[in-house]
PDB file of N, CA, C and O in Angstrom:
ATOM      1  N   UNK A   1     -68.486  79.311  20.047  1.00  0.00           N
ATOM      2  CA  UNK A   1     -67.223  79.918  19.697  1.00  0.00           C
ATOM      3  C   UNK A   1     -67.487  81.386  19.377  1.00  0.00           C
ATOM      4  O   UNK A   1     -68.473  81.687  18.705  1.00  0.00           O
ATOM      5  N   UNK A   2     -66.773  82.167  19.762  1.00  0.00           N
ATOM      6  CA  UNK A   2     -66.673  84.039  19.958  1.00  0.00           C
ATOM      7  C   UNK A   2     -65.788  84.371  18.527  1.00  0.00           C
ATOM      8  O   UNK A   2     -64.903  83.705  17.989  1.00  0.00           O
ATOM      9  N   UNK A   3     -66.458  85.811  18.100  1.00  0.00           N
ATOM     10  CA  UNK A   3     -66.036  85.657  16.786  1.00  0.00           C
ATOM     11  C   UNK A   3     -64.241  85.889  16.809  1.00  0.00           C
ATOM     12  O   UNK A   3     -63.469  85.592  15.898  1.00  0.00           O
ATOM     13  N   UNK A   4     -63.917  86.465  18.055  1.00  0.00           N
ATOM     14  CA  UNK A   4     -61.970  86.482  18.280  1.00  0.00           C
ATOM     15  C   UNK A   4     -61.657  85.356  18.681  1.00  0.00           C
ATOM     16  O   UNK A   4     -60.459  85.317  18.958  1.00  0.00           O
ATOM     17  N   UNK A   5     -62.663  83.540  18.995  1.00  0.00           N
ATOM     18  CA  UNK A   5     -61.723  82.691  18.523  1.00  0.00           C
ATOM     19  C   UNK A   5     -61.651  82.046  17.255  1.00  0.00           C
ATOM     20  O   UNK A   5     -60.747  81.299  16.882  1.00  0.00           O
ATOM     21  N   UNK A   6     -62.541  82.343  16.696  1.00  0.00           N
ATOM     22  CA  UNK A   6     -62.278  81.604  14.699  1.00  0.00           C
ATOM     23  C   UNK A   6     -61.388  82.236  14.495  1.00  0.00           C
ATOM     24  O   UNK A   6     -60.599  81.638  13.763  1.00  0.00           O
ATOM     25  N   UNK A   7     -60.942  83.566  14.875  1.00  0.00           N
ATOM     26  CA  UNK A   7     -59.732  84.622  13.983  1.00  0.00           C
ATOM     27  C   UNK A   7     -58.379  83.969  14.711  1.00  0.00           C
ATOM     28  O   UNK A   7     -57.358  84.114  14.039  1.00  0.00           O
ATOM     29  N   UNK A   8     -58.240  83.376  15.792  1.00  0.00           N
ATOM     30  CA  UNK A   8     -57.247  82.658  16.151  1.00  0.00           C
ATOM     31  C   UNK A   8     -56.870  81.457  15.689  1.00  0.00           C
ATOM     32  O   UNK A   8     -57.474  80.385  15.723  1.00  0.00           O
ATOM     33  N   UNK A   9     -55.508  81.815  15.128  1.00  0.00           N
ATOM     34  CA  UNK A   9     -54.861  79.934  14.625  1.00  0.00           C
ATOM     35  C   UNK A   9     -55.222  78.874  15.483  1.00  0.00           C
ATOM     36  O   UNK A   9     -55.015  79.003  16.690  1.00  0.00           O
ATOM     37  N   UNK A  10     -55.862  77.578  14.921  1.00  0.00           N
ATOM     38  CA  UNK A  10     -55.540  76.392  15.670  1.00  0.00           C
ATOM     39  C   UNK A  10     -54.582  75.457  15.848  1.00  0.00           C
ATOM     40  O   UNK A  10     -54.471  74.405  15.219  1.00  0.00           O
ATOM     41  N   UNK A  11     -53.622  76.018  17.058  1.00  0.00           N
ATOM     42  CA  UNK A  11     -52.483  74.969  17.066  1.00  0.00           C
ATOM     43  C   UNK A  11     -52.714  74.145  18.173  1.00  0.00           C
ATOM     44  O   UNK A  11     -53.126  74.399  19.305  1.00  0.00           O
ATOM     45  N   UNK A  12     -52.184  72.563  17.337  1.00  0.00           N
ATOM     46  CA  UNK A  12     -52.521  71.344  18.643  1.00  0.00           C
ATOM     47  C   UNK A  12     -51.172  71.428  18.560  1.00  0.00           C
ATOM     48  O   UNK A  12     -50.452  71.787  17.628  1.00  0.00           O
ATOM     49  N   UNK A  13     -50.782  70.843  20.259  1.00  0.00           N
ATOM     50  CA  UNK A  13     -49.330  70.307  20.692  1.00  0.00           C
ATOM     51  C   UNK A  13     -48.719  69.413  19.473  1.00  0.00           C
ATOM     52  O   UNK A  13     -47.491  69.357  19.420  1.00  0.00           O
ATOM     53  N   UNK A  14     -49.662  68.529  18.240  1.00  0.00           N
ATOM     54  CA  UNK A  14     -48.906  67.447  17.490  1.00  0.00           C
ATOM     55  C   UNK A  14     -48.345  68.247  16.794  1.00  0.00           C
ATOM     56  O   UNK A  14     -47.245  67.780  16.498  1.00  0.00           O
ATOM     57  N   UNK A  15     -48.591  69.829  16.084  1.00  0.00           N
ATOM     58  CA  UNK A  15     -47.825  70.174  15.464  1.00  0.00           C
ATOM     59  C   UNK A  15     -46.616  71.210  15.975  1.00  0.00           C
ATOM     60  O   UNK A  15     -45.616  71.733  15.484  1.00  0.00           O
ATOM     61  N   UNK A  16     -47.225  71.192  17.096  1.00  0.00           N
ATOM     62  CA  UNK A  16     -45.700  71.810  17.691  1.00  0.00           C
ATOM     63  C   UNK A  16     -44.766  70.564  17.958  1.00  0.00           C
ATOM     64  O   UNK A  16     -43.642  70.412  17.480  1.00  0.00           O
ATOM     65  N   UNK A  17     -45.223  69.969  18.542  1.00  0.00           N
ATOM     66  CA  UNK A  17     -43.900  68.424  18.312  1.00  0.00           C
ATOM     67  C   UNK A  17     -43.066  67.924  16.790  1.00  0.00           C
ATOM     68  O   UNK A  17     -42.042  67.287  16.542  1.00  0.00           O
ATOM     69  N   UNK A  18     -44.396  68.769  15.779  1.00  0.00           N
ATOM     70  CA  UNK A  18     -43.201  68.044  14.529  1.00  0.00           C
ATOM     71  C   UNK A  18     -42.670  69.211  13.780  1.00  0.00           C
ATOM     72  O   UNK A  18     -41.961  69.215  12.775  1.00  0.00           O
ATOM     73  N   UNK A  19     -43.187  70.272  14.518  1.00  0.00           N
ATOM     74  CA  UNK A  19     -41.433  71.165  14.169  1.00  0.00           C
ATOM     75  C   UNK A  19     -40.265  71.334  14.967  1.00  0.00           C
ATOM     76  O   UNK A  19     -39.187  71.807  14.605  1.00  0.00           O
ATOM     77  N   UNK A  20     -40.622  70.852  16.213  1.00  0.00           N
ATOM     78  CA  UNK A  20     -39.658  70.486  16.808  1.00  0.00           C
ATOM     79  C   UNK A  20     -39.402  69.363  16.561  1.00  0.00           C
ATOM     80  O   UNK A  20     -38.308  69.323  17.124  1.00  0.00           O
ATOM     81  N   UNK A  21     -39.601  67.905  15.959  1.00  0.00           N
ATOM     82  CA  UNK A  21     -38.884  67.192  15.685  1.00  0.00           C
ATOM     83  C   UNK A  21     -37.862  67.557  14.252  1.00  0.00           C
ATOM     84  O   UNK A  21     -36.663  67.423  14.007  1.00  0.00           O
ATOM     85  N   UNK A  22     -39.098  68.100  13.471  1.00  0.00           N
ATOM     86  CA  UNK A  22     -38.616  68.977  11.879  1.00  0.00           C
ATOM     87  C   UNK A  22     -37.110  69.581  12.314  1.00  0.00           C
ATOM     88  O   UNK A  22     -36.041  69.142  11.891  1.00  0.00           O
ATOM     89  N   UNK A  23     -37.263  70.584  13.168  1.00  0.00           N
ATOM     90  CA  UNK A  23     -35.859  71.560  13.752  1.00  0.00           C
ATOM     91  C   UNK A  23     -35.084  70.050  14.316  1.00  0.00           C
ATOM     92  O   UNK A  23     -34.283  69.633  13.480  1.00  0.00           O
ATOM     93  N   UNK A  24     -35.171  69.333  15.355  1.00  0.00           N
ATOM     94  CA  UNK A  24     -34.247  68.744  15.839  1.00  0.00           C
ATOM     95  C   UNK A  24     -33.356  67.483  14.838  1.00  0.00           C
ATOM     96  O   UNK A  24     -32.285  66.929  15.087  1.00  0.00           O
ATOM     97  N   UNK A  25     -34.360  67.307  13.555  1.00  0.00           N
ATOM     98  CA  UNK A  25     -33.696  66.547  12.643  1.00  0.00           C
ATOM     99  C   UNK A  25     -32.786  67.521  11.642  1.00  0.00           C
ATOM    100  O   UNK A  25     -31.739  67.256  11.052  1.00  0.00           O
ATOM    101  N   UNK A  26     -33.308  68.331  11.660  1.00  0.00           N
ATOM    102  CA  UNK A  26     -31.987  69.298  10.657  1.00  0.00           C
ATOM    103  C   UNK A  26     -30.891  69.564  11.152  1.00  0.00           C
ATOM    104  O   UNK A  26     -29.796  69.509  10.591  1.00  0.00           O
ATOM    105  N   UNK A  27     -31.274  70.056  12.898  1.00  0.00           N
ATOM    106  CA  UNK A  27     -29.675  70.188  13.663  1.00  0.00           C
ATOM    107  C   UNK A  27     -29.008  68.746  13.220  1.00  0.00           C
ATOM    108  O   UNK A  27     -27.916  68.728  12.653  1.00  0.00           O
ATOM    109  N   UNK A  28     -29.858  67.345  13.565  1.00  0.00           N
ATOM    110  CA  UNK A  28     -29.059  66.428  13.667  1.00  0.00           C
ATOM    111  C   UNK A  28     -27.785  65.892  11.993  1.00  0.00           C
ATOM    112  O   UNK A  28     -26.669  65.385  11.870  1.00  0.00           O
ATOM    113  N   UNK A  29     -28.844  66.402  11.086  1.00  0.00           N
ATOM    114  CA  UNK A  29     -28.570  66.541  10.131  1.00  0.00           C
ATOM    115  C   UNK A  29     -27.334  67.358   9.493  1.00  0.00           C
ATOM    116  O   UNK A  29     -26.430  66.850   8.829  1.00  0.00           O
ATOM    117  N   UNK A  30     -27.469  68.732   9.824  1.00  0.00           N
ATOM    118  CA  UNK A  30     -25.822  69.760  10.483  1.00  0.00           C
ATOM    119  C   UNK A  30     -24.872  68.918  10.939  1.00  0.00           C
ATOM    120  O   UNK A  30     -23.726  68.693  10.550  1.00  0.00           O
ATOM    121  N   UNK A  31     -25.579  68.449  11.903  1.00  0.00           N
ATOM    122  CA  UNK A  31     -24.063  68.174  12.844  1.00  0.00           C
ATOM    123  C   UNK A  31     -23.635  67.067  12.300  1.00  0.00           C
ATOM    124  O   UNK A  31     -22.553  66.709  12.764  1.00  0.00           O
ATOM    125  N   UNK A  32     -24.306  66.023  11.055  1.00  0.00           N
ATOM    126  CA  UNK A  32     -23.919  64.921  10.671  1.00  0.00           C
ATOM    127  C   UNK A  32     -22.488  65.382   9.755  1.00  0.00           C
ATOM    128  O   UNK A  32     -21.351  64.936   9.911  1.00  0.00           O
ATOM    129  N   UNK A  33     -23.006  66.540   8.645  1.00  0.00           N
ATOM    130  CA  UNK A  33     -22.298  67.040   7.718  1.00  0.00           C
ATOM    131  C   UNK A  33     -20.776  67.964   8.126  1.00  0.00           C
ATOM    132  O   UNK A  33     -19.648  68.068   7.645  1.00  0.00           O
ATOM    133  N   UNK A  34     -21.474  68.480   9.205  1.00  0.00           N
ATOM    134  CA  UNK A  34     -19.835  69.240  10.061  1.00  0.00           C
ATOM    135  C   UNK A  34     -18.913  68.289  10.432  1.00  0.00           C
ATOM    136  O   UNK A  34     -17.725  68.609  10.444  1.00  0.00           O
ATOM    137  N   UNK A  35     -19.261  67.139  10.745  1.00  0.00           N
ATOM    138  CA  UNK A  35     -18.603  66.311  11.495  1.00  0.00           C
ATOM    139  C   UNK A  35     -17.996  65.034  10.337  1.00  0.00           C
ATOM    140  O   UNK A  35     -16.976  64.426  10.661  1.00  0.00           O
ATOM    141  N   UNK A  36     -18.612  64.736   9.162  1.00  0.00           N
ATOM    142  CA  UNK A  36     -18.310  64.687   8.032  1.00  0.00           C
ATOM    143  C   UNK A  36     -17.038  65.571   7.573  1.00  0.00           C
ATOM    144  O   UNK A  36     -16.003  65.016   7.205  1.00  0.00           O
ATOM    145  N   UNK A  37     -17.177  67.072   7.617  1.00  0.00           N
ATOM    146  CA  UNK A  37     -16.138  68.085   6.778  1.00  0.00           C
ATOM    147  C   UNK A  37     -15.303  67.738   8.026  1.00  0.00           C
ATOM    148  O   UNK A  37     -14.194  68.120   7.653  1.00  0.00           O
ATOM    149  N   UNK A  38     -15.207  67.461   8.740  1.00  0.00           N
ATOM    150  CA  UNK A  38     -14.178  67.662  10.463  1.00  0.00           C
ATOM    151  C   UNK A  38     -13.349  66.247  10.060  1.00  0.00           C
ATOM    152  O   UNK A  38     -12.203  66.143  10.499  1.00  0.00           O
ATOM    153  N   UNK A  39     -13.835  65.290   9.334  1.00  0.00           N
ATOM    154  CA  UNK A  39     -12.790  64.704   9.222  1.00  0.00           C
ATOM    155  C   UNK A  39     -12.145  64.092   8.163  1.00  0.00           C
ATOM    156  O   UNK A  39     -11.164  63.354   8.257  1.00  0.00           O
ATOM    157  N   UNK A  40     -12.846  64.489   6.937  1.00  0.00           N
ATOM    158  CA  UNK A  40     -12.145  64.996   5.485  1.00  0.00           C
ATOM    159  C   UNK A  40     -10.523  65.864   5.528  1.00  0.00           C
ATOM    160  O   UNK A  40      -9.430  65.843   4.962  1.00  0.00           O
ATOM    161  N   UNK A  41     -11.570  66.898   7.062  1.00  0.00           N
ATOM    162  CA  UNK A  41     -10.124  67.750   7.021  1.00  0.00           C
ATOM    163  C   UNK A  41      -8.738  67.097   7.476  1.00  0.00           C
ATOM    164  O   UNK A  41      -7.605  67.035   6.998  1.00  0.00           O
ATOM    165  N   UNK A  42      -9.211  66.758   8.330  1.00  0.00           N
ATOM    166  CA  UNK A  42      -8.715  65.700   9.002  1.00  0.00           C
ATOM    167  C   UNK A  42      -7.511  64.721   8.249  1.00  0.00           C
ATOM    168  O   UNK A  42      -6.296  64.624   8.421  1.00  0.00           O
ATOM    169  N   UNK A  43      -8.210  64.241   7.588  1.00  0.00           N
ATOM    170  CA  UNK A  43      -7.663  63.412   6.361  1.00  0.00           C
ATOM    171  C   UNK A  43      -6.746  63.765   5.889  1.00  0.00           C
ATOM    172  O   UNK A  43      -5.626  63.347   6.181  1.00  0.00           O
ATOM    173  N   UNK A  44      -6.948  64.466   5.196  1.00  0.00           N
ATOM    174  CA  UNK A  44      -6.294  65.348   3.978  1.00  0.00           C
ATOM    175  C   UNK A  44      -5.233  66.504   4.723  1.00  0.00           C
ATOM    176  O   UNK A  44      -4.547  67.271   4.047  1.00  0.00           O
ATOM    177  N   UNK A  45      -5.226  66.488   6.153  1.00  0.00           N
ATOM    178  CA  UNK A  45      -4.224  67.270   6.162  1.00  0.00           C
ATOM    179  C   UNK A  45      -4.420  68.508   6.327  1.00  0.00           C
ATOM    180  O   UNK A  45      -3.279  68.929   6.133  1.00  0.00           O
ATOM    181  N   UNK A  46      -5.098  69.477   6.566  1.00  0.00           N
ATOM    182  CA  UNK A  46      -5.604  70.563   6.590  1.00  0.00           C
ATOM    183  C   UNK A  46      -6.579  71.457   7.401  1.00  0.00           C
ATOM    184  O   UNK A  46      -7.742  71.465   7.000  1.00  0.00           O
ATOM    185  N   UNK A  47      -6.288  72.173   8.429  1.00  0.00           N
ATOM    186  CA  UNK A  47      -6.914  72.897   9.391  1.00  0.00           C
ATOM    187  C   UNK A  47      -7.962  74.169   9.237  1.00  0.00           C
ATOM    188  O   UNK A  47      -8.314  74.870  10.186  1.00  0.00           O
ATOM    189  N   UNK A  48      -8.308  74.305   8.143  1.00  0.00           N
ATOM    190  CA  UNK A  48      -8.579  75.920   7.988  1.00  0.00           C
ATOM    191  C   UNK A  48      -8.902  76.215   6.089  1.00  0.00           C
ATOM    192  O   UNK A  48      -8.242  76.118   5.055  1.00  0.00           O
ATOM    193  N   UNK A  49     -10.393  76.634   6.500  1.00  0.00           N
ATOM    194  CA  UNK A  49     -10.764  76.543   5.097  1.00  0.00           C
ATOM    195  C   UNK A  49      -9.666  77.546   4.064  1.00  0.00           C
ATOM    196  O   UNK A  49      -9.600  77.391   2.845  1.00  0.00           O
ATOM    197  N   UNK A  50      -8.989  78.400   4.708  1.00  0.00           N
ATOM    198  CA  UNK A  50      -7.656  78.773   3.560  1.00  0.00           C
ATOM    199  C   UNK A  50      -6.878  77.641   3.277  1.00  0.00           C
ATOM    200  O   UNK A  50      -6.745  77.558   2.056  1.00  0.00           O
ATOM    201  N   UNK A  51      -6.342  76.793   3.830  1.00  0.00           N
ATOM    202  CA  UNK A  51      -5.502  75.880   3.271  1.00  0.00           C
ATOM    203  C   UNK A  51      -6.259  75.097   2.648  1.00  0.00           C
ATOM    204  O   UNK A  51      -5.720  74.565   1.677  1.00  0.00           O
ATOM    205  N   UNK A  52      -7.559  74.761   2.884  1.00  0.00           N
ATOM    206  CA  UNK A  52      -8.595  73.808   1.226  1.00  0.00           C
ATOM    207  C   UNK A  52      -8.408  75.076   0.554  1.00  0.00           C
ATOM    208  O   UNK A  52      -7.342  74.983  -0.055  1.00  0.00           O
ATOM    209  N   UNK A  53      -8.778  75.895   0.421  1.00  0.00           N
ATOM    210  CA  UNK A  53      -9.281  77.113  -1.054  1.00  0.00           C
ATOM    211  C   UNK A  53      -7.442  76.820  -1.560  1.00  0.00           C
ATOM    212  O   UNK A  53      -7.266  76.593  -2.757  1.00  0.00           O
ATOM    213  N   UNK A  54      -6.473  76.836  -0.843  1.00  0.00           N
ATOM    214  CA  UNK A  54      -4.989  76.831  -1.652  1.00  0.00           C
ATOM    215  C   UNK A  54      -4.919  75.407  -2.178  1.00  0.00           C
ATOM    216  O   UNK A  54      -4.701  75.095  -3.348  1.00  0.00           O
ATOM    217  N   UNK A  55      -5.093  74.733  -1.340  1.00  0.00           N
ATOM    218  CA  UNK A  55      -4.661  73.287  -2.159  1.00  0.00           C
ATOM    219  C   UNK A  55      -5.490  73.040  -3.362  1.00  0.00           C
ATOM    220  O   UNK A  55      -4.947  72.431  -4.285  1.00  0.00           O
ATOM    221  N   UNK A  56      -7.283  73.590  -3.555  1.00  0.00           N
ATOM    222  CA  UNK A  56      -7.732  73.346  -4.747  1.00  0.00           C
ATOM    223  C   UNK A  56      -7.274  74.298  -5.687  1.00  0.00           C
ATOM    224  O   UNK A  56      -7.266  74.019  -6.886  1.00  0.00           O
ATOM    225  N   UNK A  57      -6.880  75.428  -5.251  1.00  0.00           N
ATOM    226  CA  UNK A  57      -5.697  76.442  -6.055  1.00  0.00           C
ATOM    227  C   UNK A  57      -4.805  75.665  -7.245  1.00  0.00           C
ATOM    228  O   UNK A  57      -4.669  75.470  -8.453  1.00  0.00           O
ATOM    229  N   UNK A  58      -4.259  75.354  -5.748  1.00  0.00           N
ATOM    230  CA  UNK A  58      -2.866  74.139  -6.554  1.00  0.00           C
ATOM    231  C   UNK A  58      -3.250  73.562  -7.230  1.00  0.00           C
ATOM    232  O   UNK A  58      -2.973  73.834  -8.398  1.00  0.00           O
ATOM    233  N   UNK A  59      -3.940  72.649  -7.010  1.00  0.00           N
ATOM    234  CA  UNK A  59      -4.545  71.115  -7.591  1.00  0.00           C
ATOM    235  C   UNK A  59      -4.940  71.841  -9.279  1.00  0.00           C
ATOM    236  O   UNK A  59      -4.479  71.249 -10.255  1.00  0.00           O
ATOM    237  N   UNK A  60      -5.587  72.805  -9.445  1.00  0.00           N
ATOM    238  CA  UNK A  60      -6.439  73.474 -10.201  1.00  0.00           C
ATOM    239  C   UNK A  60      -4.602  73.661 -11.611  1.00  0.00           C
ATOM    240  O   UNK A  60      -4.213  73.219 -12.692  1.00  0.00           O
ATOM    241  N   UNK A  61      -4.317  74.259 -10.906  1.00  0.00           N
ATOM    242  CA  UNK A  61      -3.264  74.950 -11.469  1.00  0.00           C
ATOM    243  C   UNK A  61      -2.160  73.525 -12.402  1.00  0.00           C
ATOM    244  O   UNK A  61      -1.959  73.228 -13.579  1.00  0.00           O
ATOM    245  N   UNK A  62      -1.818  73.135 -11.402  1.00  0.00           N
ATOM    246  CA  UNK A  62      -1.181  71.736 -11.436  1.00  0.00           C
ATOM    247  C   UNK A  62      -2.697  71.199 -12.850  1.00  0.00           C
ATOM    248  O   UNK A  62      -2.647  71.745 -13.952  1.00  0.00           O
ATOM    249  N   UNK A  63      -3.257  70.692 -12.703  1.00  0.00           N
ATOM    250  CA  UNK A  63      -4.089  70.247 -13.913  1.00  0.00           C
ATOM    251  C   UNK A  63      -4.233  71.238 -15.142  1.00  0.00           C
ATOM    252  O   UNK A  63      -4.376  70.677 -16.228  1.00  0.00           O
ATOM    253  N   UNK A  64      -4.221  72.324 -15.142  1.00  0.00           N
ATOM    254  CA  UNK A  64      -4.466  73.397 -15.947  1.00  0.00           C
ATOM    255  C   UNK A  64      -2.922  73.244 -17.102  1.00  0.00           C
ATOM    256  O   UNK A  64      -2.860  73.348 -18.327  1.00  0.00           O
ATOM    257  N   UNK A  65      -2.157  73.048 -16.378  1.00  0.00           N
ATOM    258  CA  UNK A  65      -0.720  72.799 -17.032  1.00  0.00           C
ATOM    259  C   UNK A  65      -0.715  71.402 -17.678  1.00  0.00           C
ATOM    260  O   UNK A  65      -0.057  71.489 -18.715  1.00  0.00           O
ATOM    261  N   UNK A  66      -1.094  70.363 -17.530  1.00  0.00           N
ATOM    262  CA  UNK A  66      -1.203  69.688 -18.476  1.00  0.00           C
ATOM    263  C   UNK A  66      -1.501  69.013 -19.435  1.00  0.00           C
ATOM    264  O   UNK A  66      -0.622  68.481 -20.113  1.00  0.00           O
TER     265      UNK A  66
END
């Protein structure tokens, strides 16, 4: 071994596979939670994170009063 390859990182393919699995479980993970908020919104009636920030407005207000 040449002393410019000890100064080079050793990467095997296994750890490039488990950050790409690492990365492909977080996307999957994202898209679990978007798709989660997609139909909360859903639910509840509401298209557009201004109409949640008003309704917890309301809601807020409405409790504050009694």
């Amino acid at each position: 071994m040449t002393k410019s390859d000890a100064q080079k990182p050793a990467f095997d393919d296994e750890s490039d596979d488990e950050d790409l699995d690492e990365e492909e479980y977080d996307d999957m993970e994202l898209l679990e939670r978007l798709e989660t908020v997609r139909e909360d919104m859903e639910d509840l009636g509401v298209t557009t994170l201004a109409e949640v920030i008003q309704r917890i407005q309301e809601l807020h207000h409405k409790l504050d009063k009694r």
